[in-house]
N, C-alpha and C positions, 0 to 999 in steps of 0.2 A: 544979853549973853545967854547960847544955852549951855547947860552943863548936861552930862549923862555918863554914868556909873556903870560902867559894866561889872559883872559877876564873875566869878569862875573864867577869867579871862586869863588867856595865858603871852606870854612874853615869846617872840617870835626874834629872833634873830638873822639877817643876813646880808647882800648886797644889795638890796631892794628896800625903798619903804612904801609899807600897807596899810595904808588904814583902812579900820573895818567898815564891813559895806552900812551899818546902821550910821554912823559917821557921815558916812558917802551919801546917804536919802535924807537924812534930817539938812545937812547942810545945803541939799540942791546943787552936787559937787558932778561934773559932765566930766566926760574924759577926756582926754587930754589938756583940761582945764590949768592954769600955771597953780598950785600951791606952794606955798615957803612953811616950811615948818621951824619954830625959834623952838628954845631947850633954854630955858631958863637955869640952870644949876642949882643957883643959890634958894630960891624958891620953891624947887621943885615942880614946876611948870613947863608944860608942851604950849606952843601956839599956832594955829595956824590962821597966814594971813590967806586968803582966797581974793585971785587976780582978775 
């Protein structure tokens, strides 16, 4: 699993989800590629599964 921290990151809001391009090169993530993203609540956890 990798983990990574960003700094100084700010929270974006709207009709769209973004995730940031350091995300997008570390994972080897292509466009139009399927992602799911889970929200864990209780945890406090994002996941994403990559299709």
């Amino acid at each position: 699993m990798k983990e990574m921290i960003f700094k100084d990151g700010k929270i974006q809001k709207g009709f769209r989800v973004k995730i940031p391009k350091a995300i997008v090169d570390t994972l080897e993530i292509k466009e139009g590629q399927e992602v799911i993203i889970k929200f864990d609540i209780i945890n406090d956890r994002l996941t994403l599964d990559i299709k």
